[in-house]
C-alpha positions as CSV (number, residue, x, y, z in Angstrom):
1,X,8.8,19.4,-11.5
2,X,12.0,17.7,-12.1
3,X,12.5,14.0,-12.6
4,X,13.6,12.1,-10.0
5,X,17.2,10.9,-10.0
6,X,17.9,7.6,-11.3
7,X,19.7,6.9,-8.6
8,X,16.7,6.8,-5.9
9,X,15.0,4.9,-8.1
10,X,17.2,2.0,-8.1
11,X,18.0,2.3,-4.3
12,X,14.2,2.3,-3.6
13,X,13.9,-0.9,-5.8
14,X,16.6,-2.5,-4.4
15,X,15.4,-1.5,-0.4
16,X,12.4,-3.2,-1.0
17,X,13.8,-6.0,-2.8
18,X,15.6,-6.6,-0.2
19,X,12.7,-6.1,2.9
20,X,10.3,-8.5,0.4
21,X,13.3,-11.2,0.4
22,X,13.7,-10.8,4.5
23,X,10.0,-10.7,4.8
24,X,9.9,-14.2,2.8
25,X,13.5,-15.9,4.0
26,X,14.2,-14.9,7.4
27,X,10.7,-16.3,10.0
28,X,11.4,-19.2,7.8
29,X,15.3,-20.1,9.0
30,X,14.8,-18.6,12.4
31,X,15.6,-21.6,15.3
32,X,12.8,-20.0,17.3
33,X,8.8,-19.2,16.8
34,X,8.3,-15.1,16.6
35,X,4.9,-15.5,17.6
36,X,5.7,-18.0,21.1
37,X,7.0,-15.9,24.1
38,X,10.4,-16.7,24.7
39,X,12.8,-17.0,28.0
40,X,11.4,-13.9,29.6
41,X,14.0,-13.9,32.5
42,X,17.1,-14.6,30.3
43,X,16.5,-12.9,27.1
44,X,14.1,-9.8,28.2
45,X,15.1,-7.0,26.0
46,X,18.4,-8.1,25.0
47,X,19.8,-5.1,23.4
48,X,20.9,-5.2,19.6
49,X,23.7,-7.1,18.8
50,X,23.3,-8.9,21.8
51,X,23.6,-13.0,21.7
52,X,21.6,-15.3,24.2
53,X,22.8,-18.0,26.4
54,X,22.6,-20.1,23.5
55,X,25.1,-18.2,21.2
56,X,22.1,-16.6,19.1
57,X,22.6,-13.8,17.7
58,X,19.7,-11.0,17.7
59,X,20.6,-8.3,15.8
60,X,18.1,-5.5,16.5
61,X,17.8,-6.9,20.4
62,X,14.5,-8.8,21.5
63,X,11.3,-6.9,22.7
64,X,9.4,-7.8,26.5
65,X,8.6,-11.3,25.9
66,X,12.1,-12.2,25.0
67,X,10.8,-12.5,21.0
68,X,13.9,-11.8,18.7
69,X,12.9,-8.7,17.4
70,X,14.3,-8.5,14.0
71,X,12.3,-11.9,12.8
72,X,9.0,-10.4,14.1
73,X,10.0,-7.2,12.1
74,X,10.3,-9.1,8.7
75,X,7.2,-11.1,9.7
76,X,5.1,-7.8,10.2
77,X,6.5,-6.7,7.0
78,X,5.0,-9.5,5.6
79,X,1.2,-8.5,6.9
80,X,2.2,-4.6,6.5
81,X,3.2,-5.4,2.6
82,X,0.3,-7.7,1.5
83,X,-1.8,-5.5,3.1
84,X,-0.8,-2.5,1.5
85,X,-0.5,-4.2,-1.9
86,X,-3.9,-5.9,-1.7
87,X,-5.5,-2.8,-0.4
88,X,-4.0,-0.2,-2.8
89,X,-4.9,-2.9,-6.0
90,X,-8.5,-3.3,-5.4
91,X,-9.1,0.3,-4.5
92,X,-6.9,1.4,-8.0
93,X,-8.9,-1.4,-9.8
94,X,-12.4,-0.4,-8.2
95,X,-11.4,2.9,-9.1
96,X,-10.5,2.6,-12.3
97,X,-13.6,0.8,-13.2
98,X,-15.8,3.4,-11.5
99,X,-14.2,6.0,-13.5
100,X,-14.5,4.0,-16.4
101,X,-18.0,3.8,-16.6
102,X,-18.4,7.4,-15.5
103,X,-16.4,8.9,-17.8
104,X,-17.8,6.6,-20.3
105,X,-21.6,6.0,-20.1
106,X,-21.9,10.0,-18.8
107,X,-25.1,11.0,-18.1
108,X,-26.9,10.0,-14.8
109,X,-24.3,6.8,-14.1
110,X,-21.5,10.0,-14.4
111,X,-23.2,12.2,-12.1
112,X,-24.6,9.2,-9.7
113,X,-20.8,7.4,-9.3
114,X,-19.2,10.8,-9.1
115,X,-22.0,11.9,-6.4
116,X,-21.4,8.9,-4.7
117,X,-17.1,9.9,-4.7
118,X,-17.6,13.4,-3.3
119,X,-19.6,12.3,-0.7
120,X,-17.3,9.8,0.5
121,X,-14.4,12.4,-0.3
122,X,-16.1,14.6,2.1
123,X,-15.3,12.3,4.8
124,X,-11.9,12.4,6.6
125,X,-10.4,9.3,5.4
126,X,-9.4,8.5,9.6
127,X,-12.1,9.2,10.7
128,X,-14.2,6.6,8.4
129,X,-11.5,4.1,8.8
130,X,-11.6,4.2,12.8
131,X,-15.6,3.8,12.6
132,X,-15.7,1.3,9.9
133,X,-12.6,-0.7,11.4
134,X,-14.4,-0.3,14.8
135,X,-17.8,-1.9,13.5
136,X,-16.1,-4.9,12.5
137,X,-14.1,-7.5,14.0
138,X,-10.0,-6.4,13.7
139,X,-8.0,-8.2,11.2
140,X,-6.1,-8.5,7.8
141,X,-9.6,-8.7,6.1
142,X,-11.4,-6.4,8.0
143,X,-7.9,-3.6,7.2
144,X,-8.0,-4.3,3.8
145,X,-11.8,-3.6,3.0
146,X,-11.1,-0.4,4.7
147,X,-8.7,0.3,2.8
148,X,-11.0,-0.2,-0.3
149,X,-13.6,0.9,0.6
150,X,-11.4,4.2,1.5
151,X,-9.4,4.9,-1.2
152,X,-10.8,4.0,-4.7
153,X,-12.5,7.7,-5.0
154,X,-9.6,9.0,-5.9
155,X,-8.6,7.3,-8.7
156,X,-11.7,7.2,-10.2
157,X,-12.0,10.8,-10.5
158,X,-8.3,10.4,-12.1
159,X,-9.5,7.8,-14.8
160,X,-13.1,9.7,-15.2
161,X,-11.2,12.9,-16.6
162,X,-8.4,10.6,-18.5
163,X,-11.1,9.0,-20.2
164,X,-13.4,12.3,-20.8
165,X,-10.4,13.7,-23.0
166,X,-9.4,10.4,-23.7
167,X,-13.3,9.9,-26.3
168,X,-13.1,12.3,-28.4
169,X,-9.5,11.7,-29.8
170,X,-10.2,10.7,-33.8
171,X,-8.9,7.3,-33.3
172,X,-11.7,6.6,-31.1
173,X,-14.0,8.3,-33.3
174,X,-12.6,6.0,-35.9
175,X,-13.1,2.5,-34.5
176,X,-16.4,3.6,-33.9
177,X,-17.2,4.6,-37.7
178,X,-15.7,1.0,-38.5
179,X,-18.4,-0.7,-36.4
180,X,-16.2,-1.7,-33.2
181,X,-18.8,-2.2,-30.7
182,X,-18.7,0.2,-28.1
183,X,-17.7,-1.8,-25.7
184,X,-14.8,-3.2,-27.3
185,X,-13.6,0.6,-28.2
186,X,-14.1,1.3,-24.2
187,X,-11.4,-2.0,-23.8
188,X,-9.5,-1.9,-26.4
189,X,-8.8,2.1,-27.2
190,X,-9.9,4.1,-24.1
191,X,-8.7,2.4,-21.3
192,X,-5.5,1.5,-22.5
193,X,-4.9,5.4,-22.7
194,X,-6.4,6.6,-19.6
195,X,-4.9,3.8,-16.9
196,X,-1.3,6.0,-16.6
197,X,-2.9,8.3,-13.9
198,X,-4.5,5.1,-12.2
199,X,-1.4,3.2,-12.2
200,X,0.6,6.0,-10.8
201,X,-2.0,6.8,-7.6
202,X,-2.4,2.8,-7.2
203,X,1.6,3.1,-6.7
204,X,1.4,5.7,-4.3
205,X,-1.6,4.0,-3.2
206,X,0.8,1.7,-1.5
207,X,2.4,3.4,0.8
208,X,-0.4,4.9,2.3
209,X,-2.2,1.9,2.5
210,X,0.7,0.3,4.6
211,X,0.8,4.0,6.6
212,X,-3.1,3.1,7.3
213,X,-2.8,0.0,8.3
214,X,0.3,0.6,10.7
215,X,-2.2,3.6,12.2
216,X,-4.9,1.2,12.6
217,X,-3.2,-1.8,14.3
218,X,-1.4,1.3,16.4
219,X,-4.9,2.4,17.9
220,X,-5.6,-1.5,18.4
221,X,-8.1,-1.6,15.7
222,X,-6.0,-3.2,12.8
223,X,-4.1,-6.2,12.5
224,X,-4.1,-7.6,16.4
225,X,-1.3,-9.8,18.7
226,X,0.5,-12.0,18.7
227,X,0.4,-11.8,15.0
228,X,3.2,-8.7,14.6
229,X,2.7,-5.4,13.0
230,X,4.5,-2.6,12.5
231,X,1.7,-0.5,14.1
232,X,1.3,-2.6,16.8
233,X,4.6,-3.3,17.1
234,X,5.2,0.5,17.7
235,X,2.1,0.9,20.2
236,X,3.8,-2.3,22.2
237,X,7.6,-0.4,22.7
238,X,5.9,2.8,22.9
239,X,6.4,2.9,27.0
240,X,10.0,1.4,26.6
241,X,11.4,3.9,24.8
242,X,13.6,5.2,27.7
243,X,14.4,1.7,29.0
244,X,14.8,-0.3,25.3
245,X,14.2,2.3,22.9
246,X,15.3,-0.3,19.8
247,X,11.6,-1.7,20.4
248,X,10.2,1.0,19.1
249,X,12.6,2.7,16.7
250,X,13.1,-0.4,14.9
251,X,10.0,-1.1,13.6
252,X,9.6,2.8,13.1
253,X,12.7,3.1,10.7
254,X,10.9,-0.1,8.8
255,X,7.7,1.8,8.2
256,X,8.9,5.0,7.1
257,X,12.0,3.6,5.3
258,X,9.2,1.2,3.3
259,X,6.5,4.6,2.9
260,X,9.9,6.7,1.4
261,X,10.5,4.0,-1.1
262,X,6.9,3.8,-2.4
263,X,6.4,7.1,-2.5
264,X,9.7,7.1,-4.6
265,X,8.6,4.7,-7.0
266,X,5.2,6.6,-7.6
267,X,7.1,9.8,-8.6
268,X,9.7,7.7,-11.1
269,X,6.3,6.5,-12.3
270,X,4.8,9.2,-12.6
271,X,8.1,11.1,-14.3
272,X,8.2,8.2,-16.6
273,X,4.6,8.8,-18.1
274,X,4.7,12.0,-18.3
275,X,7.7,11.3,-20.5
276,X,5.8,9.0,-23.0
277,X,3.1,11.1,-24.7
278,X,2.6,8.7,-27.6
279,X,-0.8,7.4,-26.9
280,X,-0.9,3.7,-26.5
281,X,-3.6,2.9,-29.0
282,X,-1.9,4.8,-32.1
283,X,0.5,2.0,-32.6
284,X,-2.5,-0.5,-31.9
285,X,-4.6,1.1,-35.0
């Protein structure tokens, strides 16, 4: 596969750059709460553009409750971003140390741990996030042990076989016959060498988490209102799309525009390892 241009690269960086800034800067300087309803009878789906009877501008319009629309956006993108960053790190790091120890100990620990991950590969990912998210009360906590407890299978399998060819290279072999403990060669030389596959799915990681998550508070079963979501920000303009279709759409183009550049990243990633077949420990001795 060819590398990616250099060019997305730096666009993706810069997109979400840019969406982390707005996510941080914007619901704090904006002269209204996002989370309050507003003037429903003046400023009821105000289109984009559009300024109120007090001069303010709203640039992507205002939604039913008369809620400037592109401050909720950047405050769901704050949810829809931690979310999917929190979620995708502590499934990649659960999954790396599961396929750690699999690939490491071998034995029963390999085949119970790697049991355990085909069972639970087995399962539709959807259809064990709706009845696990269902069982428990909705919420940013409740979404991100899903997401966990969801997606570390994958990557463990990744780091399992990373680290099965990764223990029988000679260095390893060597700081063994020097009298490293093994626990110390497992730290020091082994993972080291086999966390390029985990840090590449963790990056992709993200994107689907945030995908999830926007699915989730969609169906009603993720993060709930008034607190703003893409997901549930979609589900909400979902029956205006003929009258006020920029309800909708807006927070549509945010999700998939955010997914795109993730994805991106992953594959530079990705290129970028592939790339560097010097082994990590080699210069480490």
């Amino acid at each position: 596969m060819s590398a990616l241009p250099r060019g997305w690269t730096l666009a993706s960086l810069v997109t979400l750059a840019a969406l982390v800034l707005g996510a941080v800067v914007v619901p704090a300087i904006a002269p209204t709460d996002p989370l309050s309803i507003g003037d429903v009878l003046t400023m009821r789906l105000l289109p984009p553009g559009a300024r109120d009877a007090g001069g303010y501008l709203h640039p992507l319009g205002t939604d039913r409750f008369g809620r400037d629309l592109a401050v909720r956006m950047m405050l769901a993108a704050r949810v829809s971003l931690a979310v999917g960053v929190v979620g995708a790190l502590f499934a990649g790091t659960l999954g790396t140390a599961v396929g750690l120890v699999a690939g490491w100990r071998g034995g029963a620990a390999d085949r119970l741990l790697m049991a355990l991950a085909d069972v639970l590969l087995a399962v539709p990912r959807l259809v064990l996030l709706l009845v696990i998210a269902a069982l428990w009360t909705p919420g940013t906590a409740t979404v991100i042990g899903v997401l966990v407890a969801t997606g570390w299978m994958g990557v463990a399998r990744l780091v399992r076989a990373e680290v099965l060819g990764v223990r029988g290279q000679p260095y390893v072999d060597a700081a063994a016959a020097l009298g490293v403990p093994p626990t110390r060669v497992m730290w020091r030389h082994v993972l080291p060498n086999a966390i390029g596959p985990a840090a590449v799915a963790t990056t992709l990681g993200v994107g689907n988490a945030i995908l999830l998550e926007s699915g989730l508070s969609f169906l009603g079963l993720g993060i709930q209102p008034p607190a703003p979501s893409w997901g549930n920000m979609i589900a909400g303009g979902r029956d205006l799309i003929v009258v006020a279709p920029w309800v909708a759409i807006a927070p549509g183009i945010a999700l998939v525009l955010t997914v795109l550049c993730c994805t991106l990243l992953g594959d530079a990633l990705r290129d970028r390892l592939a790339g560097d077949t010097t082994p990590a420990s080699y210069a480490r001795g």
